[in-house]
C-alpha positions in Angstrom: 10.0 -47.0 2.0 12.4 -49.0 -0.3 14.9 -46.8 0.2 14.4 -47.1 4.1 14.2 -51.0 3.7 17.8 -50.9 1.6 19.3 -49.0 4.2 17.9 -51.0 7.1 19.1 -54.0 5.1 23.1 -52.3 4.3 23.1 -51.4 8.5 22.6 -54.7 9.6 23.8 -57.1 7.0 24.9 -59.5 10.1 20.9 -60.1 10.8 20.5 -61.0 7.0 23.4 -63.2 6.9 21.9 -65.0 9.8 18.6 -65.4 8.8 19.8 -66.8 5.8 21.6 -69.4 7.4 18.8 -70.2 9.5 16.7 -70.7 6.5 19.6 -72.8 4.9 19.9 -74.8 7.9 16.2 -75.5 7.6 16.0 -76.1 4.0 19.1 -78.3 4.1 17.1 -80.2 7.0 14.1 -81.2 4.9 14.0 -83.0 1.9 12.1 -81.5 -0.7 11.7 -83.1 -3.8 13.5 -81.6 -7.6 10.4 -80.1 -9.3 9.4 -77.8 -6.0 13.2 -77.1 -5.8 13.8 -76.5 -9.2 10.4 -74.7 -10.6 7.7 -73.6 -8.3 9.9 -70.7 -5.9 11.9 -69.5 -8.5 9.2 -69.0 -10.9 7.1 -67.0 -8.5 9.8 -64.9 -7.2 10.7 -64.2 -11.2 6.9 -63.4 -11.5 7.1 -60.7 -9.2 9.9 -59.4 -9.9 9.2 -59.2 -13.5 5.9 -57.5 -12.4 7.5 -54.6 -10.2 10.3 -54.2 -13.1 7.8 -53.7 -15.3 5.5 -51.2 -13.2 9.2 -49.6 -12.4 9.5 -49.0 -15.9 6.1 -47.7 -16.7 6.3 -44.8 -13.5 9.5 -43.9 -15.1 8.0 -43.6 -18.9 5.0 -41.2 -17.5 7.2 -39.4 -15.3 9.9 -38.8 -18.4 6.1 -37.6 -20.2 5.4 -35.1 -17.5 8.8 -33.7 -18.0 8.4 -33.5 -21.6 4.9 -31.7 -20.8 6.8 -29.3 -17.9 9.6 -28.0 -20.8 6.9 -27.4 -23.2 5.0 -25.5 -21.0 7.8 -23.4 -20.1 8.6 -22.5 -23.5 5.1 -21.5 -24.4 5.0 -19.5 -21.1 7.6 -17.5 -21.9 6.6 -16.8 -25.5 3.5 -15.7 -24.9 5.0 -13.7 -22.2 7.5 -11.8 -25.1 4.5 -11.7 -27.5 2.3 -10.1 -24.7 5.0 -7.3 -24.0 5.3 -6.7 -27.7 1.6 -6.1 -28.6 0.3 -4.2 -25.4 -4.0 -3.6 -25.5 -5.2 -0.5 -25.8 -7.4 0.6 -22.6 -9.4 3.1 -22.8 -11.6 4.8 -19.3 -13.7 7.3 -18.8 -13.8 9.9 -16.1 -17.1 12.0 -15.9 -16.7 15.8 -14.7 -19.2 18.1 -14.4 -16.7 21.0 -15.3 -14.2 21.2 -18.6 -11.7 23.4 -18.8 -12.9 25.8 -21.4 -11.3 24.9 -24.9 -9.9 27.5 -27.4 -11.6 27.5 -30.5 -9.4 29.5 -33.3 -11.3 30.6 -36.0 -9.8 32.1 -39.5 -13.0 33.9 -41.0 -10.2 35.6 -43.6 -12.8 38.9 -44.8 -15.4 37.2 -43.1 -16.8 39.8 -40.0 -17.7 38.2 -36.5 -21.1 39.5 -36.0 -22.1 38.6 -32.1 -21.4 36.2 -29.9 -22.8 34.6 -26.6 -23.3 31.7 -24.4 -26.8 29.8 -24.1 -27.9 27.6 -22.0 -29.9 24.1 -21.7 -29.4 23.7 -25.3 -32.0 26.8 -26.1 -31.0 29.2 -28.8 -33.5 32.2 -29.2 -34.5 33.3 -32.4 -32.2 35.8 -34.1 -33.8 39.2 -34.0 -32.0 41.0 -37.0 -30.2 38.8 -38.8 -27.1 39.9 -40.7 -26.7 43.3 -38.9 -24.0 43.6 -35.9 -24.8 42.5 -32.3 -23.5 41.7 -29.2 -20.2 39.9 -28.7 -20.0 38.5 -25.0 -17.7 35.6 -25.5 -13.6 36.4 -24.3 -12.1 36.7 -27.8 -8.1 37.2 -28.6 -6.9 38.5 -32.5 -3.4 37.4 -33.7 -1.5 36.9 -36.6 1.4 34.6 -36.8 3.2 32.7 -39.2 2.4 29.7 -41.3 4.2 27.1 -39.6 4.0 24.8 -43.0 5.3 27.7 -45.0 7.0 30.1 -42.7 6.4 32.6 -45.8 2.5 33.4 -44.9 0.7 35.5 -42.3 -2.2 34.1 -41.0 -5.2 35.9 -38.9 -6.9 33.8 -36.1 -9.7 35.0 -34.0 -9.6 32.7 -30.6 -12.5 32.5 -28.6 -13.1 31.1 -25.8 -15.1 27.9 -25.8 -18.4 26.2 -23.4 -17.4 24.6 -19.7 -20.7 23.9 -18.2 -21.7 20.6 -19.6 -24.5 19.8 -16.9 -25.7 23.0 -17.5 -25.5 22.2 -21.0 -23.6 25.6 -22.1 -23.2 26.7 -25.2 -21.8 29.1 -27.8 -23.7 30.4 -30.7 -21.2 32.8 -33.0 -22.6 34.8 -36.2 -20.4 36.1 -39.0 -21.3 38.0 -41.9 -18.8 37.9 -45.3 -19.9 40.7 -47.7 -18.8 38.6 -51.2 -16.1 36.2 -52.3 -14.6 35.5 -55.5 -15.1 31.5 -54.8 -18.0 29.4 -55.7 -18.2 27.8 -52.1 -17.8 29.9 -49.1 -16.6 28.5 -46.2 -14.5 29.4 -42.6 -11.7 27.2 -41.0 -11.7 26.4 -37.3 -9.2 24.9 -35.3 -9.9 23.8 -31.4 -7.1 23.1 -28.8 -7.7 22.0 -25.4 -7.3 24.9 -22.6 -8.1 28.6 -23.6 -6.6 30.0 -20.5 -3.4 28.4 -21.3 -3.4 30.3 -24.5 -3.8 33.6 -22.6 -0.9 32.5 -19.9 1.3 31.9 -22.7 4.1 34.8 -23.0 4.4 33.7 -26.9 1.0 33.6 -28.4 2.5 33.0 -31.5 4.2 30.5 -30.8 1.7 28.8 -29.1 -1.2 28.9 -32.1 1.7 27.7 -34.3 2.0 24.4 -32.1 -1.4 24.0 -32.2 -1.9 24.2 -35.9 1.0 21.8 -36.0 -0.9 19.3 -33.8 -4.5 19.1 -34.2 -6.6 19.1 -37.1 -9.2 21.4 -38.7 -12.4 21.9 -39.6 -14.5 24.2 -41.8 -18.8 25.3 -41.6 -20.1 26.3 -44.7 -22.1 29.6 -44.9 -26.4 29.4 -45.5 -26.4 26.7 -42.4 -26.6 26.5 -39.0 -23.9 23.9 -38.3 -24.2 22.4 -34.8 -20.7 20.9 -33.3 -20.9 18.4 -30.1 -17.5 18.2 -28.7 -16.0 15.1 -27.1 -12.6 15.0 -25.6 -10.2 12.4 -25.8 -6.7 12.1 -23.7 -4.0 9.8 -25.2 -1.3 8.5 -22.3 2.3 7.7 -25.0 4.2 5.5 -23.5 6.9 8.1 -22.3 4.3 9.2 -20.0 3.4 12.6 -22.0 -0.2 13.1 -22.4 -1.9 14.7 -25.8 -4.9 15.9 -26.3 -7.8 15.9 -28.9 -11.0 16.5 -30.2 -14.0 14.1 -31.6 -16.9 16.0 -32.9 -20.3 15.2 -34.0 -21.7 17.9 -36.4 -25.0 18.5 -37.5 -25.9 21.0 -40.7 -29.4 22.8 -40.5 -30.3 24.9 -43.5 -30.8 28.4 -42.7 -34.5 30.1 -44.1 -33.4 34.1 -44.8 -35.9 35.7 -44.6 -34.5 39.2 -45.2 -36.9 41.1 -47.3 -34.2 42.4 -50.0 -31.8 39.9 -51.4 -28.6 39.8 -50.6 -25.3 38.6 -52.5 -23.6 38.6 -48.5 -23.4 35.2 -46.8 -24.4 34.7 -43.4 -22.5 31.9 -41.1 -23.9 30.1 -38.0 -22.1 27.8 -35.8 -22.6 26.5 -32.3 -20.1 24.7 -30.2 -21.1 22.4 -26.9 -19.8 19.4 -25.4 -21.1 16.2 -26.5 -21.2 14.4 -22.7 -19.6 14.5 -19.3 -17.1 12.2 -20.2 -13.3 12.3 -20.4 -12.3 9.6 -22.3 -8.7 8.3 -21.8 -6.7 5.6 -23.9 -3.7 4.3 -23.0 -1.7 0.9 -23.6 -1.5 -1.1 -21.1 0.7 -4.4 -20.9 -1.8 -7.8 -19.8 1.6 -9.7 -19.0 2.0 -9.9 -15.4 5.6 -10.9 -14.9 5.3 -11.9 -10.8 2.7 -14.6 -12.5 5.3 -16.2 -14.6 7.9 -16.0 -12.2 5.3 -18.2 -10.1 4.0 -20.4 -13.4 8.0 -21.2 -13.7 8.8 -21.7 -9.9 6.2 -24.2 -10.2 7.5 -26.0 -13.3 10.5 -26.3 -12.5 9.6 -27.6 -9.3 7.8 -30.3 -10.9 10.9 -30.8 -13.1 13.3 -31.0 -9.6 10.5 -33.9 -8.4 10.2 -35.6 -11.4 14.0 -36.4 -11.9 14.2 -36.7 -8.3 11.7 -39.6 -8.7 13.1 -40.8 -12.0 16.4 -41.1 -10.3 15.6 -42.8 -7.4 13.5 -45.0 -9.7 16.7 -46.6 -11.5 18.4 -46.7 -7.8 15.6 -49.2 -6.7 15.4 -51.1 -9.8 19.4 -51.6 -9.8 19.1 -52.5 -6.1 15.9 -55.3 -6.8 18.1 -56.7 -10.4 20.9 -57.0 -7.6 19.2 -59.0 -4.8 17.6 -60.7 -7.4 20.8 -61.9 -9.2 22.2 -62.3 -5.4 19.2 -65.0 -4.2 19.5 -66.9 -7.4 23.2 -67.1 -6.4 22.3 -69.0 -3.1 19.6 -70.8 -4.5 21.9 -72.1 -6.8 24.6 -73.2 -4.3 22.2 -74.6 -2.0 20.7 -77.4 -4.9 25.0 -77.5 -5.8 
C-alpha cells in the first residue's frame, strides 16, 4: 500500500503541488502564533516518523533472523541428507510360506557308515527298533568327492542328502550312522547345508558346485552318543548390487542317547534330525530413509522464504528512503514558509 501511495504520489505530482499551495495560501492567511509554528507540528510529525523508522527497522532485523534461520536450516538439511545416504538402515521382512525348497545337507561322516534314513512327520520320531544294525535309507542321497577348495591338494567325500520341505506338516529327517572305532578321543561328523538340493542335482559340475558351497557357508559338526536335534531358519541377504545370498540360522538341541544294547560296544552310534524352525523367510536388506523428492520440497520451500524475505527486506529500505525523503522535503517548506 506504500508502494501504491508513492506511485500515486510520483503520477500526479501536479495534485500535490496544488494542494500544497492551497494549504500555503491558508496557512499564510492566518496568523498563528511562534510556539504552535515553531514546536507543536513538527514535533508530532518527528514523533511519528521516528516511530515507523523505528518499527521499519525492527521488521527488517527479524526478517534478516528468519534468513539467518532459512540458511541454517538448509545446511542441516542437506547434511543429514549425505549422512542418511552414507549410513543406510538395515530392514529386515518376513515372508511366510508353507513350502521350502528342499535344502541340501552335505554330510562328511569320513569312516563313519550312514545307517538309514527317512522322513517323519508332525515332529514324531518312533523308537529305533535295532539300534546300530543297518536299515532303511528313503531320503534322495548323492556321493561325491571333490577337491579341497582351501587346499586344492586334498580329496574330500561328501554324502548330500536331501533335506525337509513341509514345514506345516512339520517334516522331518531323522539320519543314523554307525563308525566302527576312531583313533581320536572325541568322535564327531561335519555337516554343511546350502539352500536348494535340486539345484545341486541340475548342476552339470557337481564338483564345482559343493566347492562353492564350502567356500560360502559355514559348518557344523554332531557329536556321536546324542541325539542332536537341528531347527533350521532361513535368512536371505539383498547386497546392494542386487545379488541375493543365502544362509542358515540354526537352533540345536543335544539329547543324550541311553544304549541299551546288551553287549558293549567300542562303535559309536550318531543321531541327528534336521526340520525347519518356522514358516518364515526372513529377508534383510539396506534400505536408504533419505527421501530425496522431500528435500527437493524442504529446499523449494526455503528458499522461497529466502526469495520473500529479501524481497520484503528490500522493499523495506525503498520505503524508509522514500519516508527520510518526504520528510527531509516537508521540513524544507516548513522552513521557507516561517522564512
Amino acid at each position: 500500500q506504500l508502494s501504491e501511495d508513492v506511485e500515486r504520489v510520483s503520477e500526479n505530482p501536479t495534485d500535490e503541488r496544488e494542494g500544497e499551495m492551497e494549504v500555503h495560501e491558508d496557512a499564510s492567511s492566518v496568523i498563528l502564533p511562534d510556539s504552535e509554528l515553531g514546536t507543536t507540528a513538527p514535533s508530532l510529525r518527528f514523533s511519528k516518523t521516528c516511530l515507523k523508522n523505528v518499527f521499519s527497522v525492527i521488521l527488517l532485523f527479524i526478517y534478516l533472523l528468519l534468513m539467518a534461520v532459512a540458511v541454517f536450516l538448509v545446511y542441516q538439511t542437506i547434511s543429514d541428507f549425505r549422512e542418511k545416504l552414507k549410513h543406510p538402515v538395515m530392514s529386515v521382512s518376513y515372508k511366510e510360506v508353507s513350502l521350502y525348497d528342499a535344502p541340501g545337507i552335505a554330510f562328511y561322516p569320513g569312516k563313519a557308515r550312514l545307517l538309514s534314513c527317512k522322513h517323519h512327520y508332525y515332529d514324531h520320531i518312533p523308537p529305533l527298533i535295532n539300534p546300530g544294525q543297518p536299515g532303511n535309507i528313503e531320503c534322495t542321497t548323492q556321493r561325491i568327492n571333490y577337491t579341497d577348495p582351501f587346499t586344492n591338494q586334498t580329496t574330500k567325500y561328501a554324502l548330500v542328502v536331501q533335506g525337509p520341505r513341509d514345514v506345516k506338516k512339520k517334516e522331518l529327517v531323522f539320519l543314523q550312522f554307525h563308525l566302527n572305532g576312531t583313533d581320536q578321543d572325541f568322535s564327531a561328523i561335519d555337516y554343511l547345508l546350502f539352500s536348494s538340493f535340486q539345484e545341486f542335482i541340475n548342476s552339470p559340475e557337481k564338483a564345482e558346485f559343493m566347492k562353492d558351497c564350502e567356500s560360502s557357508y559355514s559348518s557344523w559338526k554332531f557329536s556321536g552318543g546324542f541325539r542332536t536335534w537341528v531347527k533350521m531358519s532361513l535368512v536371505k541377504t539383498k547386497e546392494e548390487d542386487g545379488s541375493e545370498t543365502v544362509e542358515f540360522k540354526q537352533e540345536t538341541s543335544v539329547v543324550n542317547y541311553i544304549d541299551q544294547r546288551t553287549k558293549p560296544r567300542s562303535d559309536q552310534l550318531f543321531f541327528v534330525v534336521f526340520e525347519w524352525k518356522d514358516p518364515f523367510i526372513q529377508t534383510v536388506q539396506d534400505i536408504i530413509t533419505a527421501n530425496p523428492w522431500n528435500m527437493i520440497a524442504l529446499l523449494c520451500g526455503i528458499f522461497l522464504a529466502l526469495f520473500k524475505a529479501a524481497d520484503f527486506a528490500k522493499l523495506s529500505v525503498k520505503w524508509m528512503i522514500k519516508i527520510r525523503k518526504r520528510h527531509l522535503k516537508r521540513s524544507r517548506q516548513v522552513m521557507n514558509h516561517i522564512s
